[in-house]
C-alpha positions in Angstrom: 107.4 117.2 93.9 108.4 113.8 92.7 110.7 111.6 95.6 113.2 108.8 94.6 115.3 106.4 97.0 118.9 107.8 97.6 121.2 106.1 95.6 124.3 106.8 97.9 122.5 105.7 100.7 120.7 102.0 100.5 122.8 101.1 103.8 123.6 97.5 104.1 120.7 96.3 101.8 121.9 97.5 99.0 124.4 94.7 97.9 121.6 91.9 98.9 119.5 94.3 96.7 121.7 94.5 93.8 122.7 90.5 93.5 118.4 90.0 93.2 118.3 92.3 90.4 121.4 90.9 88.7 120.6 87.8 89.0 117.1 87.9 87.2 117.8 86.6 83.3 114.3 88.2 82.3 113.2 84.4 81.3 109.7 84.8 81.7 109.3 81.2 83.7 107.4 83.9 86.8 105.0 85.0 84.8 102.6 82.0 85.1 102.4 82.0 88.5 102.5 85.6 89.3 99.0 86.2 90.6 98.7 89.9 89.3 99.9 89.2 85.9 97.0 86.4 85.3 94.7 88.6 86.4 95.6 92.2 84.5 97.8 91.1 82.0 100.7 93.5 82.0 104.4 93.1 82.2 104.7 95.8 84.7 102.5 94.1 87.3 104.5 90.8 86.6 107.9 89.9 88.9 110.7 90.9 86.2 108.7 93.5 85.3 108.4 94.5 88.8 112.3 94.1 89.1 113.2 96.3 86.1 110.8 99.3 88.1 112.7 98.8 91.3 116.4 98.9 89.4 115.4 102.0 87.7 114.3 103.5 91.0 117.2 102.6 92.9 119.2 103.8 90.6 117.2 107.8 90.4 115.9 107.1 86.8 112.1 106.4 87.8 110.6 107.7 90.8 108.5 106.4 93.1 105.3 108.1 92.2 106.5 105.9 88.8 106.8 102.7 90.4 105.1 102.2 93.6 101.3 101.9 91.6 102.8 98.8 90.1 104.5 97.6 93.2 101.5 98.5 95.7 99.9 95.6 93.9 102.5 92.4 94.4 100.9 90.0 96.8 104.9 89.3 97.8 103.7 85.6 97.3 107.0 84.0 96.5 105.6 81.6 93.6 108.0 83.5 91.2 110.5 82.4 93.7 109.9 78.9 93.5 109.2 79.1 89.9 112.7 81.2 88.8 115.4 78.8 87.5 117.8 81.4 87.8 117.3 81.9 91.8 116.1 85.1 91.8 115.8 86.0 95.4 113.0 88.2 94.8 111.8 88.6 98.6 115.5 89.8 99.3 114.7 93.4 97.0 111.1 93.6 97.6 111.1 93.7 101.2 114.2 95.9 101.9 112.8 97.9 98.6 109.3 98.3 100.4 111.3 99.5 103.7 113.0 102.1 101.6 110.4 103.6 99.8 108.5 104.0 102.7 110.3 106.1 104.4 110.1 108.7 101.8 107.1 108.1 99.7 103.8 110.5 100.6 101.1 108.3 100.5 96.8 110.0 100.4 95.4 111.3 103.7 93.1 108.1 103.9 95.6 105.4 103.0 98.3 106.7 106.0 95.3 106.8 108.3 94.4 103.4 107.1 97.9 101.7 107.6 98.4 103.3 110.7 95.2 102.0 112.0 96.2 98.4 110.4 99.6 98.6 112.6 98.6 100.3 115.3 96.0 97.1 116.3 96.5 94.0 114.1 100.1 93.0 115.4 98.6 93.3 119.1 96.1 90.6 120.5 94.0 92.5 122.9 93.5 96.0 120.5 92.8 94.2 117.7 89.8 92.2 119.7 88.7 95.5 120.8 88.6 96.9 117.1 86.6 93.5 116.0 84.3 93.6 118.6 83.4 97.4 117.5 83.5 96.5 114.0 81.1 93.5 114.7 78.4 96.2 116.3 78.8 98.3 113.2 78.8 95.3 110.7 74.5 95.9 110.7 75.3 98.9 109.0 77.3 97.9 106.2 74.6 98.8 103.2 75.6 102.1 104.2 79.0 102.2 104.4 81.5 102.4 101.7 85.0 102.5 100.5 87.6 100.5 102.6 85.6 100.9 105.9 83.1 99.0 104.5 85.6 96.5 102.8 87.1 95.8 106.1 83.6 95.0 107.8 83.7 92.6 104.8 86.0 90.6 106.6 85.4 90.2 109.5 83.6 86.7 110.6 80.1 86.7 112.3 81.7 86.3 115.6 84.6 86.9 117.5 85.1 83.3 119.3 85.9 83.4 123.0 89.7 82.8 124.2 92.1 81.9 127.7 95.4 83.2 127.8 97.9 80.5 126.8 99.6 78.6 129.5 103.2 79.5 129.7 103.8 75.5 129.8 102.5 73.0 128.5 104.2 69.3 129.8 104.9 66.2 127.2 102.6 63.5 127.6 104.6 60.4 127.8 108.0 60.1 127.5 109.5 63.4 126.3 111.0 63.6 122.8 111.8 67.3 122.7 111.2 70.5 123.9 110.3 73.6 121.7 108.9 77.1 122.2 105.9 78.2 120.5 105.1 81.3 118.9 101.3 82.1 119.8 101.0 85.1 116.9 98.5 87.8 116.8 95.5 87.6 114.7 95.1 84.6 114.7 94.5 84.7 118.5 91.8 86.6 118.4 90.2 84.8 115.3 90.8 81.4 115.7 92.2 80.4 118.7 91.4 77.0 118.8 94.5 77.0 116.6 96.9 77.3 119.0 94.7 75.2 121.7 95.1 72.5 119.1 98.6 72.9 118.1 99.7 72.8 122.0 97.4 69.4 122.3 99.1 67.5 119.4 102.4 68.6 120.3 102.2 67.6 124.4 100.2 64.1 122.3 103.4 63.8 120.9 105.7 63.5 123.2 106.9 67.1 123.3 107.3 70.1 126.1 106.0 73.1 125.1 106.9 76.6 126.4 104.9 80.3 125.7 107.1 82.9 126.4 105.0 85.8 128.0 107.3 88.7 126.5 107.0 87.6 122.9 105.7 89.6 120.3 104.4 90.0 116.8 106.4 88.3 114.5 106.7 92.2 112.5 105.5 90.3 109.4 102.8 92.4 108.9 104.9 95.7 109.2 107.9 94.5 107.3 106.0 93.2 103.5 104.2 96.9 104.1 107.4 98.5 104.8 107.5 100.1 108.0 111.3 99.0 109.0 111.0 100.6 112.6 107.8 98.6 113.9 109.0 95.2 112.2 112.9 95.4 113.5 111.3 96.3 116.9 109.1 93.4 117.4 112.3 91.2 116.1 114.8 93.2 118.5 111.7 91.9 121.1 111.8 88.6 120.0 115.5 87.5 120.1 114.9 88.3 123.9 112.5 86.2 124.8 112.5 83.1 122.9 114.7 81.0 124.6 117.9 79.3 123.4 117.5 75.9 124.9 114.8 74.4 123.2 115.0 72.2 120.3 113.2 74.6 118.2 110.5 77.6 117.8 107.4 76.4 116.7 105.0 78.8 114.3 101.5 77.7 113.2 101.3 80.2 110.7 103.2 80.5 107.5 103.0 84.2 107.5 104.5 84.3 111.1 107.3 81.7 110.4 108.8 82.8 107.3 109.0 86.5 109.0 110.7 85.2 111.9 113.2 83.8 109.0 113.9 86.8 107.4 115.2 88.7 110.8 118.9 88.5 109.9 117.3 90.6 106.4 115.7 92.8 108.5 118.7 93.8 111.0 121.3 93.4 108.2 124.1 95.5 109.7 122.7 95.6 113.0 124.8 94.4 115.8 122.2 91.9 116.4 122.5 90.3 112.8 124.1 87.2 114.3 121.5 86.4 117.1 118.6 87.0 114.7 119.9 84.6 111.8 120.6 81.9 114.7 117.2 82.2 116.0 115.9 82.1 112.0 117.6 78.8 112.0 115.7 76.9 114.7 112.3 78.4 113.3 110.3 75.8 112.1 106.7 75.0 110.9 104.7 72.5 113.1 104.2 70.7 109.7 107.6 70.8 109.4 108.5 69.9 113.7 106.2 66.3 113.6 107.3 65.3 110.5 111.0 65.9 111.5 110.0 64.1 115.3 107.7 61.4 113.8 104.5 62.2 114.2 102.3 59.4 116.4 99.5 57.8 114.8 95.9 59.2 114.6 93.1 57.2 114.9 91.2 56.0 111.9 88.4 58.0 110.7 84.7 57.3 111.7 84.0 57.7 108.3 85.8 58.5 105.2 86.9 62.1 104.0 87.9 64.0 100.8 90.2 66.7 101.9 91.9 69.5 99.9 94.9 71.2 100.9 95.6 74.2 100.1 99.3 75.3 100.0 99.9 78.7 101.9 101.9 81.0 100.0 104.5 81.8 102.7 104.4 78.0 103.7 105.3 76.7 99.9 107.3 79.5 98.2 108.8 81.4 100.9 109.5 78.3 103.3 109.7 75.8 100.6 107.2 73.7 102.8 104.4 71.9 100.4 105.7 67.8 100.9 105.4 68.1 105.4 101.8 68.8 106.0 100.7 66.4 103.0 102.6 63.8 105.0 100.4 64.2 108.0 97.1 64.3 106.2 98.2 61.1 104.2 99.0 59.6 107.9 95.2 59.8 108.7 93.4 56.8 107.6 90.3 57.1 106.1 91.7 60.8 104.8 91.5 61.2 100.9 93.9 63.7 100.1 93.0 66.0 96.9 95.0 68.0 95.2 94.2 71.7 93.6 94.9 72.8 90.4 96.9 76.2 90.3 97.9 75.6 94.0 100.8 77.7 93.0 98.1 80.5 92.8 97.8 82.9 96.2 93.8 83.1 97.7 94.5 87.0 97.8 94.8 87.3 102.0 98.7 87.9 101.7 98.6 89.5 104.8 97.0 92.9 104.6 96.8 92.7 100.9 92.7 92.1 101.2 92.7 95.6 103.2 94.9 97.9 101.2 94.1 96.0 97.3 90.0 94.7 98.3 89.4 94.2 94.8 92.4 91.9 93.8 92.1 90.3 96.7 88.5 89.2 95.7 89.1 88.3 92.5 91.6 85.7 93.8 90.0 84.5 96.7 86.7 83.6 94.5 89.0 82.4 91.9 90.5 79.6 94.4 87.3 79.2 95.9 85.6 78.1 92.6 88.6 75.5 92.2 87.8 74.5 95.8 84.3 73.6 95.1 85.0 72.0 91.4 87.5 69.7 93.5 84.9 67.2 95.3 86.2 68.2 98.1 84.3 67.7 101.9 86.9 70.1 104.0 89.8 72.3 103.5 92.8 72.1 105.1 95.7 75.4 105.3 98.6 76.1 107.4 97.7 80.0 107.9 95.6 82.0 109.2 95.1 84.1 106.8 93.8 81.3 104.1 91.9 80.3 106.5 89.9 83.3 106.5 90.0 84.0 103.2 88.9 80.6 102.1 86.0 80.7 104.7 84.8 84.3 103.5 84.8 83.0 99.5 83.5 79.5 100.4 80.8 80.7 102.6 79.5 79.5 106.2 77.0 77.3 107.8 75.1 74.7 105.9 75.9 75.8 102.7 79.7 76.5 103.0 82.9 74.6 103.0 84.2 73.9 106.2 88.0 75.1 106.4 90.6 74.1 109.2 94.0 74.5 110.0 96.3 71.6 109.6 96.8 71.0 113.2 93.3 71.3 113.8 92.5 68.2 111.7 94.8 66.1 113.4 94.0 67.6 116.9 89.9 65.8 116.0 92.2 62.6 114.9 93.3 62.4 118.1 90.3 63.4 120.0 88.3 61.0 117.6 86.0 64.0 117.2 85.2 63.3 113.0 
């Protein structure tokens, strides 16, 4: 039995819906940087192709099993956005598109288990160490293992690092020039959290007051690009209650995490909360975006000089329209050589869960950028999120012979430590 979205009933996304389809002129200018249409080739798997699948669906004359296998594969990137002169606001009919379909599409045995797996421990901190811990003392059996068990072994690191809870407050050093809240995330905890550690330090360096709120939550990125409207709206619903109003702004280290936390009036369109969660949107802000805004305080100079590549972040520089901020505070490091990538458009292929649920696109684009890393000269990589940063590191290798990769904040926490 074949299942398509109810036309009479989109709910309140339907009209944001609608004005994304109209508005695409079918130019072409998003096929360039569409990731899956330079790597298969097909107009289907591009974003106006994509577009014309989800207008026939909504309006009953494809049905999902039609569409979804060429929807299943968009990163959700954004680069078409950026690229689109007509302002096609793509992310405005994918997301609510994905939320729809998934409440009604059947999906194989292994894949539900999968994604429920995925959500039931990635968006919380201490499960998901749990699950990488047990992963890690299975990893020696990975010859042996297939299929997308084995896959996800594939990306785990070699070790989980150690971590200390957050401190709920963190005081300005100096005078204080603001006061923001910070948004400590959930993977990226457990991965890297030096991330945060650093991100606190160069805030406080800079002059600013720095509150964790306890009862915050995943962002619900993860849920929402996969569709599952309850968990996402949940976490947001969470959210809205305990970030404070009277800071100067919330703070995200992670481009994933901030432009989620942007798109919560999308996600409670309707909802009696729509107000509260477009103000908070508002105040979110990358902490590429926060120093450069304040002023950022001078590092010190390097020991030594250093070429250094940025990559830009998908969800930093097409769905946040962030790539000039963090290229601002590398270029304030002296001794820093900033080099630039060609097809920096192009995603690495982490795109959230995209390297679990679609392993082998995800590979082809991660050694794709990878290649242009190493052709670049470059000594260190530099990203603003967390999943880049993986990415990068699993395609670029570790130890001796890789690349070393760090976040933003993380290069300019070392500045001020004088630790390169």
């Amino acid at each position: 039995m074949q299942h398509s979205i109810p036309t009479d009933d989109l709910g309140p996304e339907g009209k944001v819906m609608a004005e994304a389809v109209e508005a695409c002129v079918h130019c072409g200018f998003c096929l360039p940087t569409c990731p899956t249409y330079r790597l298969l080739g097909e107009e289907m798997n591009s974003p106006r192709g994509r577009i014309i699948l989800m207008k026939e669906a909504l309006e009953g004359s494809l049905s999902l099993e039609e569409v979804t296998p060429y929807l299943d594969p968009c990163l959700g990137c954004m680069a078409c956005v950026t690229a689109c002169p007509s302002g096609v606001q793509y992310g405005e009919l994918l997301t609510p598109f994905r939320m729809q379909a998934e409440a009604t599409r059947r999906r194989p045995l292994g894949t539900t288990l999968l994604r429920r797996v995925m959500l039931a421990t990635l968006p919380f901190p201490s499960r998901f160490r749990a699950a990488a811990m047990l992963g890690l003392l299975v990893k020696p059996l990975r010859p042996l293992l297939g299929g997308r068990l084995g896959e996800m072994l594939d990306l785990l690191p070699r070790s989980i690092p150690r971590s200390a809870a957050l401190p709920r407050h963190v005081p300005a050093i100096g005078e204080r020039r603001a006061r923001v809240a910070l948004l400590a995330g959930c993977a990226q905890q457990v991965l890297a959290p030096d991330i945060n550690e650093a991100t606190l330090r160069v805030l406080a360096n800079n002059g600013v007051e720095v509150l964790v709120p306890p009862e915050q939550s995943c962002c619900g990125a993860l849920a929402a690009h996969t569709g599952e409207s309850r968990q996402a709206k949940s976490f947001a619903r969470n959210n809205l209650k305990a970030f404070p109003k009277d800071v100067d702004a919330i703070v995200t280290n992670a481009a994933g995490c901030g432009s989620g936390m942007q798109e919560y009036g999308l996600w409670l369109l309707g909802d009696s909360e729509e107000g509260a969660a477009r103000n908070l949107a508002s105040r979110v802000k990358d902490v590429s975006v926060f120093l450069t805004e304040l002023g950022l305080k001078s590092p010190d100079p390097f020991n030594k000089p250093i070429k250094v590549a940025y990559h830009d972040a998908c969800h930093l520089a097409h769905a946040q329209g962030v790539t000039v901020q963090p290229r601002q505070l590398l270029s304030a490091m002296e001794g820093l050589e900033l080099v630039e990538l060609p097809e920096s458009e192009l995603c690495c292929g982490s795109a959230g869960s995209y390297n679990i649920e679609q392993p082998k696109l995800a590979g082809e684009l991660g050694e794709r950028k990878a290649e242009i890393v190493r052709n670049s000269g470059a000594e260190l990589v530099v990203t603003g999120n967390i999943g880049c940063l993986m990415q990068l590191k699993k395609h670029l290798g570790q130890g001796e012979r890789g690349l070393p990769v760090l976040h933003t904040v993380q290069l300019l926490d070392r500045a001020y430590r004088n630790e390169l």
